[in-house]
PDB file of N, CA, C and O in Angstrom, chain B, residues numbered from 101:
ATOM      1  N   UNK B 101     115.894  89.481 128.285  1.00  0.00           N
ATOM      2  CA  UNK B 101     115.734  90.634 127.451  1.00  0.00           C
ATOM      3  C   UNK B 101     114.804  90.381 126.271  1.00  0.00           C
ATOM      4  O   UNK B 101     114.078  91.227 125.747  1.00  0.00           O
ATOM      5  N   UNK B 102     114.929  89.043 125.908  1.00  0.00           N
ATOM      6  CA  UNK B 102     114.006  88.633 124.940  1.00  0.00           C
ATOM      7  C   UNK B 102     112.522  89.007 124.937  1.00  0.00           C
ATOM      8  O   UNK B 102     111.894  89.396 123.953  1.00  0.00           O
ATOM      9  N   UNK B 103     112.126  88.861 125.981  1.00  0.00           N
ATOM     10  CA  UNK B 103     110.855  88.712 126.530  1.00  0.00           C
ATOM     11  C   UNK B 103     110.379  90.164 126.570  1.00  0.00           C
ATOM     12  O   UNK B 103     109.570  90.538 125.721  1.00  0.00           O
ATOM     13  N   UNK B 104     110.768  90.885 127.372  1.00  0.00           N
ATOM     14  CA  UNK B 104     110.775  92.333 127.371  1.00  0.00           C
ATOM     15  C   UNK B 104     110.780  92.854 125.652  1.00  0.00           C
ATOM     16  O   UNK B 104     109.912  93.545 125.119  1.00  0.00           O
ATOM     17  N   UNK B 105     111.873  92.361 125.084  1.00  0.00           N
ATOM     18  CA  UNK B 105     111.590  93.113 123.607  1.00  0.00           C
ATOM     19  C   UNK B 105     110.012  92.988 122.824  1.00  0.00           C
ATOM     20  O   UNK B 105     109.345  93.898 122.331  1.00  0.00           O
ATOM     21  N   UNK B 106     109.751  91.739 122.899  1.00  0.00           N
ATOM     22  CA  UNK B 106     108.852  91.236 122.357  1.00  0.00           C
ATOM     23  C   UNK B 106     107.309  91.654 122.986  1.00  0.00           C
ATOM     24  O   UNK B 106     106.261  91.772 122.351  1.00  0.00           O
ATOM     25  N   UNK B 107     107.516  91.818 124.314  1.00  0.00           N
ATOM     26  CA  UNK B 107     105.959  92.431 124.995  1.00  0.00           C
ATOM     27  C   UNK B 107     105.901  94.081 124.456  1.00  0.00           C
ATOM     28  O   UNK B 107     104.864  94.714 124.255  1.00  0.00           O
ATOM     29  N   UNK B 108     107.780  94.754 124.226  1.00  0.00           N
ATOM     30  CA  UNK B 108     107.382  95.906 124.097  1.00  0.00           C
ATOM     31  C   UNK B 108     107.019  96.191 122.478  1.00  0.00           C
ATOM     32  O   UNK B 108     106.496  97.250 122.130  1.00  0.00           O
ATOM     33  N   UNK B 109     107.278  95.368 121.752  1.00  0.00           N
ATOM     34  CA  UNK B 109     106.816  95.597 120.111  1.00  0.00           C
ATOM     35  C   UNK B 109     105.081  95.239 120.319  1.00  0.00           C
ATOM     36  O   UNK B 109     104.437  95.930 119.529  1.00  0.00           O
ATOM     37  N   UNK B 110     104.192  94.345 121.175  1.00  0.00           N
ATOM     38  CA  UNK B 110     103.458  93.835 120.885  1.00  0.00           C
ATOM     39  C   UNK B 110     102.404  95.255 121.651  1.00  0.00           C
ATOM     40  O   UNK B 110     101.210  95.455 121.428  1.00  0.00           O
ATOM     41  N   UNK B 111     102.956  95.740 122.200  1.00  0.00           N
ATOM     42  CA  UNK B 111     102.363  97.047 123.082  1.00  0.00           C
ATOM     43  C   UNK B 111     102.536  98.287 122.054  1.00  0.00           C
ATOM     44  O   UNK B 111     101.742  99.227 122.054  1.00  0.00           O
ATOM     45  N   UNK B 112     103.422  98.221 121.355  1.00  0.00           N
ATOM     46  CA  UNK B 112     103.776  99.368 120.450  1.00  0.00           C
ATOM     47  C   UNK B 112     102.605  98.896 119.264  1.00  0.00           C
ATOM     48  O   UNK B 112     101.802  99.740 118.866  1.00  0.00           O
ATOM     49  N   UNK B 113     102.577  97.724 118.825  1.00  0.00           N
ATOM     50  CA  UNK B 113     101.272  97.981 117.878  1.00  0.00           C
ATOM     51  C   UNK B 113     100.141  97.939 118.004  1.00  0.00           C
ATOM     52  O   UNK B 113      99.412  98.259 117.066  1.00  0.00           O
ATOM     53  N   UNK B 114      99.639  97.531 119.205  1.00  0.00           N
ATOM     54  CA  UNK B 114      98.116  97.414 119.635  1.00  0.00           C
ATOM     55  C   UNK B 114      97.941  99.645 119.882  1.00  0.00           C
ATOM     56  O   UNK B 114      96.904 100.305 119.957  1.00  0.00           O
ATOM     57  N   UNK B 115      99.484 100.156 119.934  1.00  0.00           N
ATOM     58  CA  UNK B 115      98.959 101.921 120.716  1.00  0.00           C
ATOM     59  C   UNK B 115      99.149 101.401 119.336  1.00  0.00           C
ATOM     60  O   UNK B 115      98.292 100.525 119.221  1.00  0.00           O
ATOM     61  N   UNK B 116      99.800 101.480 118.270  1.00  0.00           N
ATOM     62  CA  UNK B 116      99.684 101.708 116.943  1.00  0.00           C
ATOM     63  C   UNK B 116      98.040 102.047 116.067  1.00  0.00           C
ATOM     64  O   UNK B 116      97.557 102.943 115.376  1.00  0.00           O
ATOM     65  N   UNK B 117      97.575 100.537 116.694  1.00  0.00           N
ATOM     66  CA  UNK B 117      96.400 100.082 115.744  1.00  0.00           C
ATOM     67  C   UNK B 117      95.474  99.730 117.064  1.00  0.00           C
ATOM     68  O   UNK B 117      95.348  98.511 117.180  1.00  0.00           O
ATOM     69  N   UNK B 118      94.765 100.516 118.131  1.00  0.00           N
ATOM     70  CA  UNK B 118      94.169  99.647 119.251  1.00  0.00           C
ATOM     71  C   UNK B 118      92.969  98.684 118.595  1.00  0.00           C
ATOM     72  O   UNK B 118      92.634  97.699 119.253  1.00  0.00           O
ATOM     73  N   UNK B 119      92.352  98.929 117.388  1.00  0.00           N
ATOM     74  CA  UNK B 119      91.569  97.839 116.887  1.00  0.00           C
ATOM     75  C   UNK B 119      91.602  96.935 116.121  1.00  0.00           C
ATOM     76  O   UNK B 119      90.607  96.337 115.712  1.00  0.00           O
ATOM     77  N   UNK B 120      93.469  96.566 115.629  1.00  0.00           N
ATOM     78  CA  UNK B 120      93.978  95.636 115.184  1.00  0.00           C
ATOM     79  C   UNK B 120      93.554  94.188 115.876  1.00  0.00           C
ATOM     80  O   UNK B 120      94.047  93.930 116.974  1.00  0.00           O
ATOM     81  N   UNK B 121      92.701  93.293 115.291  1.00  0.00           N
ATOM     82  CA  UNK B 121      92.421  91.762 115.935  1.00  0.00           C
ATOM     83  C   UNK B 121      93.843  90.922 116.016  1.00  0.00           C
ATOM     84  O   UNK B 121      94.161  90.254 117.001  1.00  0.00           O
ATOM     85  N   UNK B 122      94.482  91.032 115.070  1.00  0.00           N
ATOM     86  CA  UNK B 122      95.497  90.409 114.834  1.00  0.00           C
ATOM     87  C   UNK B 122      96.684  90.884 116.187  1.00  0.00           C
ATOM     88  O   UNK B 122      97.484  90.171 116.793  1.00  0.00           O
ATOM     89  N   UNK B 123      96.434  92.132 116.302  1.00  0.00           N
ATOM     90  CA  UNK B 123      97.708  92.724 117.493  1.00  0.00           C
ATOM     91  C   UNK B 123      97.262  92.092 118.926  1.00  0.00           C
ATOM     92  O   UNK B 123      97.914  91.449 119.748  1.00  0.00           O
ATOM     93  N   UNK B 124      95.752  92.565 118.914  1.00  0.00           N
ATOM     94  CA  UNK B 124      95.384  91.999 120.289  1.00  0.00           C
ATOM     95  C   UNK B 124      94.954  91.087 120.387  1.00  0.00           C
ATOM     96  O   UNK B 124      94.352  91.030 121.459  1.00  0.00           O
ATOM     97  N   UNK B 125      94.864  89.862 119.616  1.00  0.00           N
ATOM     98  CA  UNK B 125      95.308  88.301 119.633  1.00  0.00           C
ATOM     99  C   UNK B 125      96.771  88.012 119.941  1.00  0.00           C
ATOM    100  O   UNK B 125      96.811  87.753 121.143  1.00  0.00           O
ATOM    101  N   UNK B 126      97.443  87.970 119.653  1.00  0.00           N
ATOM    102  CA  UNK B 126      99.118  88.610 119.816  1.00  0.00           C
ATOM    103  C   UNK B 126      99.490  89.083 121.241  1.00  0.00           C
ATOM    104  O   UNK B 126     100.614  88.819 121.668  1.00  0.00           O
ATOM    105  N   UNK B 127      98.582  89.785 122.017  1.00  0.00           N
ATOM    106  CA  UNK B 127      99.032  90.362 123.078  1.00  0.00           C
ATOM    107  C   UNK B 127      98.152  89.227 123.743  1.00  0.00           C
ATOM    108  O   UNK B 127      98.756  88.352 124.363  1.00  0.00           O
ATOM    109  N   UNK B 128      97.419  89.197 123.701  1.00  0.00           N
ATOM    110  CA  UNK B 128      96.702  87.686 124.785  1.00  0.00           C
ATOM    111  C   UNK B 128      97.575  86.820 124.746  1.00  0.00           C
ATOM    112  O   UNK B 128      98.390  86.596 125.641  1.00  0.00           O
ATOM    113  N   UNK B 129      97.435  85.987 123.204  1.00  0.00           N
ATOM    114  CA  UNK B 129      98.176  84.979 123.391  1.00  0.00           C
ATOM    115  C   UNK B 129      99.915  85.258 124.155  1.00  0.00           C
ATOM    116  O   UNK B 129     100.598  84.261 124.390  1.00  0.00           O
ATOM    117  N   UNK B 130     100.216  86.028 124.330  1.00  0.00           N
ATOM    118  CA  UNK B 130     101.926  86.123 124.582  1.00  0.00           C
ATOM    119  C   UNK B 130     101.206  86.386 126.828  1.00  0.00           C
ATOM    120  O   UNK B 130     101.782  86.098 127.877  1.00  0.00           O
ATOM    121  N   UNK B 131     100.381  86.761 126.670  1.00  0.00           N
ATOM    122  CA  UNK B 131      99.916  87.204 128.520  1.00  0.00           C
ATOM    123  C   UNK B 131      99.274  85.813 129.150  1.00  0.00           C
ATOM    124  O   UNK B 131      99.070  85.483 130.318  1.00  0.00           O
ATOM    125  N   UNK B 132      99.052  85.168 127.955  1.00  0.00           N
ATOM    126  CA  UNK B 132      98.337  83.681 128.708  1.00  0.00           C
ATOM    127  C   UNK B 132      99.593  83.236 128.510  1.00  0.00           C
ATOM    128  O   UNK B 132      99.998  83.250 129.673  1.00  0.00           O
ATOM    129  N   UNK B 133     100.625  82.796 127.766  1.00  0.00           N
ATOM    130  CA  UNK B 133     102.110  81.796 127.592  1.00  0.00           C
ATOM    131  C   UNK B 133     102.473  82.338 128.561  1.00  0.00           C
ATOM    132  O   UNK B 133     102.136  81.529 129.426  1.00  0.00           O
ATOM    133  N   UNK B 134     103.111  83.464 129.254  1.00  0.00           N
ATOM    134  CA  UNK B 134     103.652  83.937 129.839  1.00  0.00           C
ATOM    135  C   UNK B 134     103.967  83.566 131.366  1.00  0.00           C
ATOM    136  O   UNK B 134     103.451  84.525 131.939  1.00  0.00           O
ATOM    137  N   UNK B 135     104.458  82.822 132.276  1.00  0.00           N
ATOM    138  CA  UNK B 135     104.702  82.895 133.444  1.00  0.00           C
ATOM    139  C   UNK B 135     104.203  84.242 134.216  1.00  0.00           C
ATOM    140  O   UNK B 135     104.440  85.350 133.735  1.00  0.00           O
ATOM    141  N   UNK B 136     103.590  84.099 135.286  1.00  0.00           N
ATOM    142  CA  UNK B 136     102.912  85.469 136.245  1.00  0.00           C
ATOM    143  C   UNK B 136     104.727  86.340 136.231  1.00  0.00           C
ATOM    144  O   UNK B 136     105.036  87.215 135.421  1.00  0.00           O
ATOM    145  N   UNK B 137     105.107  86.116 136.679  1.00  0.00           N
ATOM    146  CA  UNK B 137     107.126  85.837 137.361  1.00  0.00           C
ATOM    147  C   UNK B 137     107.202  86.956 135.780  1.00  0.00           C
ATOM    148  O   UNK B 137     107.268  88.150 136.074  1.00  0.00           O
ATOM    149  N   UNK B 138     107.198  86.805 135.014  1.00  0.00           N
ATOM    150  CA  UNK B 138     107.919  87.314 133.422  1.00  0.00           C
ATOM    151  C   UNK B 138     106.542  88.559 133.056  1.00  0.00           C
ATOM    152  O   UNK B 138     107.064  89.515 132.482  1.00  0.00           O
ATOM    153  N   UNK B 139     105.325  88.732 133.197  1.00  0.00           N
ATOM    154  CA  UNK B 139     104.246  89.709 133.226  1.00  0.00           C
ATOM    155  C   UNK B 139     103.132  88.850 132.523  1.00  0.00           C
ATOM    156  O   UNK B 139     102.207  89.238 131.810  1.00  0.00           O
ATOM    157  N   UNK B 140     103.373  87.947 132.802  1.00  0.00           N
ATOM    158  CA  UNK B 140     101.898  87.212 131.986  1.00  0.00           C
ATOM    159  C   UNK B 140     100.859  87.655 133.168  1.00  0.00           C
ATOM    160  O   UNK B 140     101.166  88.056 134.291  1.00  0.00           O
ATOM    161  N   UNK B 141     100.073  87.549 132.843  1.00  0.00           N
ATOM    162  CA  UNK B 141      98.313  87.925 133.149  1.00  0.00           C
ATOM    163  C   UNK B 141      97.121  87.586 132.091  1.00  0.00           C
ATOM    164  O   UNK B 141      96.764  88.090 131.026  1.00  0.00           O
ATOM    165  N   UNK B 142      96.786  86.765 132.692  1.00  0.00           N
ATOM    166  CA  UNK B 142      95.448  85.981 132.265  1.00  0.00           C
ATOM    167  C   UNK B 142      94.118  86.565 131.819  1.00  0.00           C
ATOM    168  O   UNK B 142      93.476  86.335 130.794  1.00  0.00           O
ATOM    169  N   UNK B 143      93.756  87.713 133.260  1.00  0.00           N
ATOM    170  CA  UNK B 143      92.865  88.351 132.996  1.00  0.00           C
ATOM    171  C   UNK B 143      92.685  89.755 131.875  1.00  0.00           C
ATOM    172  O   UNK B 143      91.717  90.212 131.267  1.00  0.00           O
ATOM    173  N   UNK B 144      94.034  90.112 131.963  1.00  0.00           N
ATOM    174  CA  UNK B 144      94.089  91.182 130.677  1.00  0.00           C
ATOM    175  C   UNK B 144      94.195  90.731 129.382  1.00  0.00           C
ATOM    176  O   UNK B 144      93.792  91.374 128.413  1.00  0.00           O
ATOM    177  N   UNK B 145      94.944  89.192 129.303  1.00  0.00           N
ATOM    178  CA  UNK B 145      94.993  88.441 127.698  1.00  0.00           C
ATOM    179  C   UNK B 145      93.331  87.786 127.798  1.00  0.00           C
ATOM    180  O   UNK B 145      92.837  87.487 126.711  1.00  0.00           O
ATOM    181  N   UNK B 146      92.512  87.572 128.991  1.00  0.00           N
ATOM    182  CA  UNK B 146      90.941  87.755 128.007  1.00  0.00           C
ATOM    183  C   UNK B 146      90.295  88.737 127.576  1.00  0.00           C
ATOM    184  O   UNK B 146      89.269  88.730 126.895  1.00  0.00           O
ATOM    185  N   UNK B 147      90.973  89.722 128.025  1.00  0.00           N
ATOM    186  CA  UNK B 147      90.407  91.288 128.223  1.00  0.00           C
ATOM    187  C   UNK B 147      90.432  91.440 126.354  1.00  0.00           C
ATOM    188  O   UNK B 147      89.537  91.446 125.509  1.00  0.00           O
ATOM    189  N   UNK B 148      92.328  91.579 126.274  1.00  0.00           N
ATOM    190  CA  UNK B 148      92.373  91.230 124.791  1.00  0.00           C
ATOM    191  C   UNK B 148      91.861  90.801 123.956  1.00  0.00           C
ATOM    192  O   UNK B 148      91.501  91.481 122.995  1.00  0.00           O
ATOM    193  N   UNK B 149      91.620  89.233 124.080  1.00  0.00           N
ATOM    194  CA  UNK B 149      91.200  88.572 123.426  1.00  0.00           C
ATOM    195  C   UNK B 149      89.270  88.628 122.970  1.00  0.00           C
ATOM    196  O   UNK B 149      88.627  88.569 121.922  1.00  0.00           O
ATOM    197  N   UNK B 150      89.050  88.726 123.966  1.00  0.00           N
ATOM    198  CA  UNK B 150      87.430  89.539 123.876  1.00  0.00           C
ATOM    199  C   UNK B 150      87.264  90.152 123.006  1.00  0.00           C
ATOM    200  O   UNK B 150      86.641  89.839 121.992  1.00  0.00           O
ATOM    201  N   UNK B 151      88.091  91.697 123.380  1.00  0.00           N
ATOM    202  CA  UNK B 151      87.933  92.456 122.161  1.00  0.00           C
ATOM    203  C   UNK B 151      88.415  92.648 121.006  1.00  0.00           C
ATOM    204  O   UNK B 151      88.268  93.565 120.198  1.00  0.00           O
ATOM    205  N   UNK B 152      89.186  91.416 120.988  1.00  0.00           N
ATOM    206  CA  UNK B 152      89.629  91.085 119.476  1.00  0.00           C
ATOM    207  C   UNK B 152      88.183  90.724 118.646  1.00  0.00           C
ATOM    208  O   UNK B 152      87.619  91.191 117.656  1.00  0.00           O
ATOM    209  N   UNK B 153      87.936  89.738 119.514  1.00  0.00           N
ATOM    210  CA  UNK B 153      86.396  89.230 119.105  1.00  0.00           C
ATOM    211  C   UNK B 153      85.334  89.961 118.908  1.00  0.00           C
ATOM    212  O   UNK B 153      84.271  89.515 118.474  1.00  0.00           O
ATOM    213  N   UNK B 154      85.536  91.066 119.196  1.00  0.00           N
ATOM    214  CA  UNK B 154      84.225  92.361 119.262  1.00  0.00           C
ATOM    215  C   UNK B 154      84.355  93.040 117.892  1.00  0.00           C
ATOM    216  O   UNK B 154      83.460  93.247 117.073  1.00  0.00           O
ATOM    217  N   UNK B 155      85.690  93.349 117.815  1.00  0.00           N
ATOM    218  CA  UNK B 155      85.960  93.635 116.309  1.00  0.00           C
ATOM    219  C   UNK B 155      85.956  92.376 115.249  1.00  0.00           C
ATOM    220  O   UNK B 155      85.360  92.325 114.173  1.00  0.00           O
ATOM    221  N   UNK B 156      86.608  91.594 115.726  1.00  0.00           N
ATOM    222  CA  UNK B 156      86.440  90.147 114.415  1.00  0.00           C
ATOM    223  C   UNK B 156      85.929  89.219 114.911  1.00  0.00           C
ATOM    224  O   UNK B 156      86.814  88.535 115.427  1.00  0.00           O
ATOM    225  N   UNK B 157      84.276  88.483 115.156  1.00  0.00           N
ATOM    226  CA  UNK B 157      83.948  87.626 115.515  1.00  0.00           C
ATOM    227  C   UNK B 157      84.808  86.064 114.482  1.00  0.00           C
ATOM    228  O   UNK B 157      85.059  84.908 114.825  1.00  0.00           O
ATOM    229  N   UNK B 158      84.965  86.633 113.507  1.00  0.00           N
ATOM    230  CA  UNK B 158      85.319  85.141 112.863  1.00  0.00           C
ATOM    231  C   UNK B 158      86.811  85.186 113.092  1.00  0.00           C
ATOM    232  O   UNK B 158      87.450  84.425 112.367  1.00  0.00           O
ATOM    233  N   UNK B 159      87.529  85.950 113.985  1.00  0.00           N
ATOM    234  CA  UNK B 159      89.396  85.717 114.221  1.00  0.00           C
ATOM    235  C   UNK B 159      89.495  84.052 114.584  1.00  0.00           C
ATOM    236  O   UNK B 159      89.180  83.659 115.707  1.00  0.00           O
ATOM    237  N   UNK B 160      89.967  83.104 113.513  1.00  0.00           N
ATOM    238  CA  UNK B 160      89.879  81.605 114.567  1.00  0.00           C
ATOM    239  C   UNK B 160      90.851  81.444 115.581  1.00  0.00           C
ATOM    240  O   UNK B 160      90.541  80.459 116.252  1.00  0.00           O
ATOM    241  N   UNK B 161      92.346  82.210 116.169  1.00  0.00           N
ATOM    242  CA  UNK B 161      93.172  82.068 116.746  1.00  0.00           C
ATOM    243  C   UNK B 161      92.664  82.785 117.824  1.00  0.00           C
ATOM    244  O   UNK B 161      93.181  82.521 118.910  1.00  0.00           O
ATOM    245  N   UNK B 162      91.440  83.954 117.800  1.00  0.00           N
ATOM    246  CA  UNK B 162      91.176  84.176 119.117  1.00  0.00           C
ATOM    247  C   UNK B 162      89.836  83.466 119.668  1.00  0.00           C
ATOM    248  O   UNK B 162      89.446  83.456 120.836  1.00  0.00           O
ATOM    249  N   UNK B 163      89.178  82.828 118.452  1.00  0.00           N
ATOM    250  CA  UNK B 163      88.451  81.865 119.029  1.00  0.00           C
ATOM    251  C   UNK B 163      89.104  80.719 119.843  1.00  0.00           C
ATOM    252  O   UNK B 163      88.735  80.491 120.996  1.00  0.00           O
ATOM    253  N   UNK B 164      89.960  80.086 119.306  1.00  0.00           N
ATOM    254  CA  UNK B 164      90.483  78.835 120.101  1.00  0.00           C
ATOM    255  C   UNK B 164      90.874  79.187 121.022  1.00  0.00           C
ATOM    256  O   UNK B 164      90.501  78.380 121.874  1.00  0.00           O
ATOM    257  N   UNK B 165      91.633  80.194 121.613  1.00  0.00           N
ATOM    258  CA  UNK B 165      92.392  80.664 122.332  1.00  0.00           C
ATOM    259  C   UNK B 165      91.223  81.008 123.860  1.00  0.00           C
ATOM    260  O   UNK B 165      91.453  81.032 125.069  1.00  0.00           O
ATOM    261  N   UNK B 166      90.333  81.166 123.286  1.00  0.00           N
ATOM    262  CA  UNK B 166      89.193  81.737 124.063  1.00  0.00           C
ATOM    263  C   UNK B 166      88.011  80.372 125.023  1.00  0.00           C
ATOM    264  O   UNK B 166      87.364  80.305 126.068  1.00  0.00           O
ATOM    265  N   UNK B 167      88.375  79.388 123.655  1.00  0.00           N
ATOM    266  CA  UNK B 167      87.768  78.333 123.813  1.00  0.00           C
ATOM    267  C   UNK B 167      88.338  77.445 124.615  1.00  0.00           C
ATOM    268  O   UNK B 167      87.709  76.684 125.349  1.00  0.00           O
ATOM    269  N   UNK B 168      90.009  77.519 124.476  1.00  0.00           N
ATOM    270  CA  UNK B 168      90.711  76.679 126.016  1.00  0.00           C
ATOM    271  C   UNK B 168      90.603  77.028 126.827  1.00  0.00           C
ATOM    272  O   UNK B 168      90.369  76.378 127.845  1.00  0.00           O
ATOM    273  N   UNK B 169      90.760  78.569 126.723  1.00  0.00           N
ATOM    274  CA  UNK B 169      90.375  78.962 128.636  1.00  0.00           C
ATOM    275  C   UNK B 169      88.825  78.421 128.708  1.00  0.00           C
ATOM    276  O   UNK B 169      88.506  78.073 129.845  1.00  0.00           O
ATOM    277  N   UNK B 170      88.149  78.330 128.050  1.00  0.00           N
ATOM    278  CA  UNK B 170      86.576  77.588 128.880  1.00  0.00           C
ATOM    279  C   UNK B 170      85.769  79.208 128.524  1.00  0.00           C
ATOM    280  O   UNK B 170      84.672  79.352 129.064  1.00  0.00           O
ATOM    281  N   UNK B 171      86.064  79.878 128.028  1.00  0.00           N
ATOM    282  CA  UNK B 171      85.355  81.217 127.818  1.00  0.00           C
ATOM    283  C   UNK B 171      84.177  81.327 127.183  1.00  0.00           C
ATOM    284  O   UNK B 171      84.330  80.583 126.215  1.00  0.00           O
ATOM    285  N   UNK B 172      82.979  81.835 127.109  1.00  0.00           N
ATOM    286  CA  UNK B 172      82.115  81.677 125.991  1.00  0.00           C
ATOM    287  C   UNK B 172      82.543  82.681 125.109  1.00  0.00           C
ATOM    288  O   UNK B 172      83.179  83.695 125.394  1.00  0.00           O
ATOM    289  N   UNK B 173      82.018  82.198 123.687  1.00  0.00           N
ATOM    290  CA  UNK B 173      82.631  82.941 122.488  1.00  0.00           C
ATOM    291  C   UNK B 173      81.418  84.094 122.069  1.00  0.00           C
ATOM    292  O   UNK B 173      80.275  83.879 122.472  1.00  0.00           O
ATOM    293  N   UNK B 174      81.596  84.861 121.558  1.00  0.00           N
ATOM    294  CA  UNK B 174      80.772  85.620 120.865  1.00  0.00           C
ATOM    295  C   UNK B 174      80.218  85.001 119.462  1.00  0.00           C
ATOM    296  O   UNK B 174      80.832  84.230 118.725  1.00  0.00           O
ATOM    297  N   UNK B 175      78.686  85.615 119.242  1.00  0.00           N
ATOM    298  CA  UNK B 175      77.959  84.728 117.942  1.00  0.00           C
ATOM    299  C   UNK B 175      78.802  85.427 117.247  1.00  0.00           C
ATOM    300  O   UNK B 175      79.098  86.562 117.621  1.00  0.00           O
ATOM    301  N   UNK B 176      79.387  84.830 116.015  1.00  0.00           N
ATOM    302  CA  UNK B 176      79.800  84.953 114.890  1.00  0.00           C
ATOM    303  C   UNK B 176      78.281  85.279 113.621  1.00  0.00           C
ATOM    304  O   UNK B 176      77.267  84.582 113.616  1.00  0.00           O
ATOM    305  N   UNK B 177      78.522  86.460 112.686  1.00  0.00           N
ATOM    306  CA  UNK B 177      77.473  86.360 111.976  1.00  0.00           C
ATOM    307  C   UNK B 177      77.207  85.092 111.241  1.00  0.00           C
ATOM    308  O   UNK B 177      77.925  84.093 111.192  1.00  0.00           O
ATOM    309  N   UNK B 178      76.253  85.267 110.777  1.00  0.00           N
ATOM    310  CA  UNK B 178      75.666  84.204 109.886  1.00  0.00           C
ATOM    311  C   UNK B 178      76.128  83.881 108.816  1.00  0.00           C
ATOM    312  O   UNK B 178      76.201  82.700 108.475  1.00  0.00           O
ATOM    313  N   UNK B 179      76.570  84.972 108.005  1.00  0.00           N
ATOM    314  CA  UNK B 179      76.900  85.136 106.768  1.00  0.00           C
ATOM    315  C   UNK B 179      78.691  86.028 106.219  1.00  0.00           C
ATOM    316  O   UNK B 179      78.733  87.206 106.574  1.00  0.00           O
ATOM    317  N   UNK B 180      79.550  85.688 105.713  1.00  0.00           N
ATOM    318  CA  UNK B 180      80.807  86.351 105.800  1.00  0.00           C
ATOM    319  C   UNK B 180      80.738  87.752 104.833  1.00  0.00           C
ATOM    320  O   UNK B 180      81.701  88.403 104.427  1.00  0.00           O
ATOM    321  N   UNK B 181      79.478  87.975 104.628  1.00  0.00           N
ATOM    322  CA  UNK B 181      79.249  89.865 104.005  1.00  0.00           C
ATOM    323  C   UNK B 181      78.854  90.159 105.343  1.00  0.00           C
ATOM    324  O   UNK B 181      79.355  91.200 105.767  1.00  0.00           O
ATOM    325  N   UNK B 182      77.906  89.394 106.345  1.00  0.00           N
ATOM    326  CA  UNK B 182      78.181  90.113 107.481  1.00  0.00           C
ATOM    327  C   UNK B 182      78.982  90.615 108.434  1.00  0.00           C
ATOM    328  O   UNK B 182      78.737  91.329 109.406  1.00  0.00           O
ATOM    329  N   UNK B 183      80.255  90.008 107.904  1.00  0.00           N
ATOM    330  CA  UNK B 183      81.253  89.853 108.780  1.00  0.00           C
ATOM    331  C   UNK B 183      82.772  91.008 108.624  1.00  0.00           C
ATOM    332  O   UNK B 183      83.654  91.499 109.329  1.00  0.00           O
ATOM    333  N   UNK B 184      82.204  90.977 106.911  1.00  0.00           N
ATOM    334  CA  UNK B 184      83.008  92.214 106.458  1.00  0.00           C
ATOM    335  C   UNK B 184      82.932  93.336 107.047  1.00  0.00           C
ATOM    336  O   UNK B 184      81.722  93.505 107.191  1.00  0.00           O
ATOM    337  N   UNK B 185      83.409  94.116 107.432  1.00  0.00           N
ATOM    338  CA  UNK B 185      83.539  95.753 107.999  1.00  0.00           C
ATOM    339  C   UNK B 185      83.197  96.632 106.480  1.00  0.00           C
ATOM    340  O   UNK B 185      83.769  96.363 105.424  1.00  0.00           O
ATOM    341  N   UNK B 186      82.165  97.702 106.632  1.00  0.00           N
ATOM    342  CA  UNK B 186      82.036  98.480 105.564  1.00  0.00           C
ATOM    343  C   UNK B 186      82.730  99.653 105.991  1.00  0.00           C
ATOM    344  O   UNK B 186      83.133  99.905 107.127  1.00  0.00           O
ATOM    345  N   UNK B 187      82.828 100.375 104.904  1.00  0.00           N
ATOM    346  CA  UNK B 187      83.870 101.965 104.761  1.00  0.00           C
ATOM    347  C   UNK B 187      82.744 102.632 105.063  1.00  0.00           C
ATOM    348  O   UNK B 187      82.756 103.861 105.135  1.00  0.00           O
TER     349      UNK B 187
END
């Protein structure tokens, strides 16, 4: 039941926030830990994790995360005013 609670809070905030980096780092990382048997899936926690990276190139937990699977990473800007999101 544990498991189930926890995939369904992590699904409730990514519909919450779908461009939260932090949520959909969160949902990768819990789909890569995951046993196939319990709903882990690999290919949807890079799916995640990607576009965590699309919105936050500098996220470091979805960099590493990206970097064990053997993934290539997205360029990170140059500069961290580039990196800021403007209003």
């Amino acid at each position: 039941g544990a498991v189930r609670r926890i995939r369904r809070e992590i699904e409730r905030a990514v519909a919450l926030d779908p461009n939260d980096p932090d949520a959909l780092v969160g949902k990768g990382a819990l789909l890569l830990r995951l046993p196939r048997l319990l709903g882990g899936d690999r290919d949807e926690a890079v799916r995640c994790l990607e576009r965590a990276l699309r919105i936050d190139p500098w996220h470091a937990a979805g960099r590493r995360y990206l970097a064990q699977l053997g993934r290539p990473l997205p360029r990170a800007p140059m500069t961290l005013s580039a990196a800021v999101p403007r209003p």
